[in-house]
C-alpha positions in Angstrom: -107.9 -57.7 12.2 -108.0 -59.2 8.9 -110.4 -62.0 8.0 -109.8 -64.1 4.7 -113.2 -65.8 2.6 -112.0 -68.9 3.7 -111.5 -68.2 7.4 -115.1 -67.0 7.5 -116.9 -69.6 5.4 -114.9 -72.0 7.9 -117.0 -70.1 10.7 -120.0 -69.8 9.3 -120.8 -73.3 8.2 -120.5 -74.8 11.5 -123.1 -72.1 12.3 -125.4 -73.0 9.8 -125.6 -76.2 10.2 -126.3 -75.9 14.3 -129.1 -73.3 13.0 -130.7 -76.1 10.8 -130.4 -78.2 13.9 -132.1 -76.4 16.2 -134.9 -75.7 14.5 -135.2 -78.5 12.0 -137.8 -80.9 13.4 -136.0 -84.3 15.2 -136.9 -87.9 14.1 -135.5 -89.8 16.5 -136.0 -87.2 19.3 -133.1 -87.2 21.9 -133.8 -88.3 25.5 -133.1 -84.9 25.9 -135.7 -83.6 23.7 -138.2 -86.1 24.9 -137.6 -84.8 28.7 -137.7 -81.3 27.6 -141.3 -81.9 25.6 -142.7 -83.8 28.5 -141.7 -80.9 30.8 -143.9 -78.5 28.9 -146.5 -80.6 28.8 -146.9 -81.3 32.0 -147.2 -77.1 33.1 -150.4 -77.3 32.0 -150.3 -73.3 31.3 -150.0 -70.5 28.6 -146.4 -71.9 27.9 -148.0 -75.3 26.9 -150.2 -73.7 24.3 -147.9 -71.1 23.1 -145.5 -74.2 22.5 -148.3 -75.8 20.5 -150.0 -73.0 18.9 -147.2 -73.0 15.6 -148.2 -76.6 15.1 -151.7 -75.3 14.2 -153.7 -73.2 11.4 -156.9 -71.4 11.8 -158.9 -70.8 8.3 -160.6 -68.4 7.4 -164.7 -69.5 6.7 -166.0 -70.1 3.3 -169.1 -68.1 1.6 -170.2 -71.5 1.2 -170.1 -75.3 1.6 -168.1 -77.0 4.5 -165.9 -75.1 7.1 -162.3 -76.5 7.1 -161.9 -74.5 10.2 -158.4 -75.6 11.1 -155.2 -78.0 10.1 -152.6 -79.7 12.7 -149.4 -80.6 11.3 -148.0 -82.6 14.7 -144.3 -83.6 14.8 -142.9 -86.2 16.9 -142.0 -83.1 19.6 -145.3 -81.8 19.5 -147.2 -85.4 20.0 -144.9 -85.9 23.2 -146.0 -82.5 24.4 -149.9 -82.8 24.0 -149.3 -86.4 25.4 -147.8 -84.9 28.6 -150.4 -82.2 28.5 -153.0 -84.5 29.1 -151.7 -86.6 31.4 -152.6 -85.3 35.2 -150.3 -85.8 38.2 -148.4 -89.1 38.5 -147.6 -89.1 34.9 -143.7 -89.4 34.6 -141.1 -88.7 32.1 -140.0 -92.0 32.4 -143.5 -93.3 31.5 -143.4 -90.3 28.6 -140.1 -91.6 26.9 -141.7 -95.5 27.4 -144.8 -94.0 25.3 -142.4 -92.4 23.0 -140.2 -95.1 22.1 -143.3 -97.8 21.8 -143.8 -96.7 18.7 -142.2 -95.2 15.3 -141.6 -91.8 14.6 -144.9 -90.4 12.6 -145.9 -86.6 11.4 -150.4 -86.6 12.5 -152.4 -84.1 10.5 -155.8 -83.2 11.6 -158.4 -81.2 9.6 -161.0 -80.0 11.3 -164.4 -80.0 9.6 -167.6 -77.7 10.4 -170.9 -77.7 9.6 -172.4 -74.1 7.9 -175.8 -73.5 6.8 -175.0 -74.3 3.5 -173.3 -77.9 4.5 -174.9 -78.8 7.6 -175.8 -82.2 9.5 -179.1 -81.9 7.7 -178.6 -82.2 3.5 -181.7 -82.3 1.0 -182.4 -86.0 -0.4 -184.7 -86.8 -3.2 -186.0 -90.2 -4.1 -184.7 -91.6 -0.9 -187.6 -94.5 0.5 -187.6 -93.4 4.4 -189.8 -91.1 6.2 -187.2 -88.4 6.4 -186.9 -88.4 2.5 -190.7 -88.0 2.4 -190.1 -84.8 4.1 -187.6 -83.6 1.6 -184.5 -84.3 4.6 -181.7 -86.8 5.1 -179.2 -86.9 7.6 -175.6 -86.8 6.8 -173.9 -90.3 7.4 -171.3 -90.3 10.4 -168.9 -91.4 7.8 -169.4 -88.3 5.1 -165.7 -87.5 5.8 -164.7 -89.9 3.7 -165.8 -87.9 0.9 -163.4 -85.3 1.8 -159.7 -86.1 0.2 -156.9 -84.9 2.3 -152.9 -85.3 2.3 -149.9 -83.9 2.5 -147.6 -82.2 -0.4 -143.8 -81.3 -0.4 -141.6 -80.4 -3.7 -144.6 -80.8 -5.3 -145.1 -84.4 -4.9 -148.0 -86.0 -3.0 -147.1 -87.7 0.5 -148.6 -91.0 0.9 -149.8 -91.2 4.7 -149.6 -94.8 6.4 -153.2 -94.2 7.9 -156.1 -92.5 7.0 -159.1 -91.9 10.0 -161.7 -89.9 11.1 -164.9 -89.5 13.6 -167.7 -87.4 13.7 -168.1 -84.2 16.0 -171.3 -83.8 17.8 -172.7 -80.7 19.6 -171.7 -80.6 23.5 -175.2 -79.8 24.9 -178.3 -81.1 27.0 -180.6 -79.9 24.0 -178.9 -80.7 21.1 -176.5 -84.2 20.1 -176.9 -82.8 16.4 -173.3 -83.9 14.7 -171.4 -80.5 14.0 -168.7 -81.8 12.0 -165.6 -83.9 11.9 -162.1 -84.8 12.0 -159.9 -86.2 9.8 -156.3 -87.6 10.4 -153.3 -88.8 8.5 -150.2 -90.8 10.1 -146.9 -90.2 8.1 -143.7 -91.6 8.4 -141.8 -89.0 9.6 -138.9 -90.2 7.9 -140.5 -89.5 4.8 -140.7 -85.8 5.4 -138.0 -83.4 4.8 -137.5 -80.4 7.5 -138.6 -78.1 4.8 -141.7 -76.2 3.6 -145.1 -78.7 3.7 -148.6 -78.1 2.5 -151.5 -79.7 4.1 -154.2 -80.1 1.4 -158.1 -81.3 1.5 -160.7 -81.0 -1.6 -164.3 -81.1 -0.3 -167.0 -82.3 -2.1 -168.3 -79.0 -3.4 -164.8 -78.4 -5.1 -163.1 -76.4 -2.5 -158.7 -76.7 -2.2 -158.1 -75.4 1.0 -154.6 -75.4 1.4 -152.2 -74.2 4.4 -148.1 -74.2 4.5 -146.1 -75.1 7.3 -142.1 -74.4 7.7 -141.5 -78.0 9.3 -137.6 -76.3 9.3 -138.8 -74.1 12.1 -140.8 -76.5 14.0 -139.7 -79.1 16.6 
C-alpha cells in the first residue's frame, strides 16, 4: 500500500500533538486529572513516591560551604498528589478538587539547604559584643536563607516568582535542637511557564551556582 508525504504528515501531526499533551504539564488540570492525582495520593505506597520522585533532584555534596542537597520543581499535578498524600482517611476527592480550585494554578520550588562542617549552625564572629563572640562563636540567624538567591530560568530569561519563603530546619532529636539547615520556596505562575526545559538556580553566599534542569514537557 502506497502512502503519499502528505497522507503521513496528516497522521503524524495529530499524533504529535496528543504526545505533547500527555506529557506536557496541565494548567488548568481537568477534573479528570485532579481525580486521577488525588487517587495516587491517597495509596499512600511505592506508587505515590515513584509518581513524585521525577519532580525531585538529589545533589551531589560540595567540598565545601553549604549543601544544596536537593531541588523540587512541583506542578499543579504534583501539588494535588502530595496534598492527597497527606491527608489520612476521610479525605475526599471532592474536598481535593475544592482545595484545587481555591486557588490559582502556581509551579513551588523548594531547595533544600544543609549544614557541613564548613557552613554549619555555628559560624566564627569577630568584634561581635555578646558572650558568644567573646568566645570566638555566633550562631547563624534563623533567617540566613535570605542570603541565598534562588529562581527559576527558561530560554535563558530569569522567572520572576510571585513569592519568595523559607524556614529553618532543626535536628529531630531529644539531645540536640541545633538548626541543620533550611528551606527555601518560590511560587510561580504557572501560566508563566512553558512545558519546556527549566533550570532551578541558587548562588550561596560562598559563590556556589548550583544548578539542576527539569523537562517540565515530560512532567504532569
Amino acid at each position: 500500500m502506497y502512502f503519499s508525504p502528505k497522507h503521513c504528515l496528516a497522521t503524524i501531526a495529530p499524533l504529535a500533538l496528543f504526545s505533547s499533551q500527555c506529557f506536557a504539564f496541565e494548567t488548568p488540570l481537568t477534573d479528570r486529572t485532579v481525580r486521577e492525582a488525588y487517587f495516587l495520593g491517597q495509596h499512600h505506597d511505592a506508587s505515590t513516591q515513584a509518581a513524585l520522585k521525577p519532580y525531585q533532584h538529589h545533589l551531589p555534596e560540595p567540598k565545601s560551604g553549604p549543601y544544596i542537597s536537593e531541588i523540587r520543581v512541583m506542578t499543579p499535578f504534583a501539588q494535588v498528589v502530595e496534598a492527597s498524600s497527606s491527608q489520612s482517611s476521610g479525605y475526599s476527592a471532592q474536598q481535593a478538587a475544592a482545595d484545587y480550585h481555591s486557588h490559582a494554578d502556581t509551579i513551588v520550588v523548594r531547595f533544600h539547604i544543609e549544614f557541613t562542617p564548613t557552613y554549619g549552625y555555628i559560624e566564627s564572629a569577630r568584634d561581635r559584643a555578646d558572650v558568644a563572640a567573646e568566645k570566638g562563636i555566633t550562631l547563624r540567624s534563623e533567617d540566613f536563607w535570605q542570603a541565598f538567591n534562588a529562581g527559576l530560568s527558561q530560554n535563558d530569561q530569569w522567572i520572576e516568582p510571585l513569592s519568595r519563603d523559607g524556614e529553618p530546619i532543626y535536628a529531630r532529636s531529644e539531645d540536640s535542637g541545633a538548626m541543620i539547615g533550611a528551606y527555601i520556596w518560590l511560587t510561580f505562575d504557572a501560566h508563566d511557564i512553558a512545558s519546556d526545559s527549566v533550570i532551578a538556580e541558587i548562588f550561596t553566599p560562598d559563590g556556589q551556582h548550583v544548578t539542576s534542569t527539569f523537562d517540565l514537557s515530560a512532567l504532569r
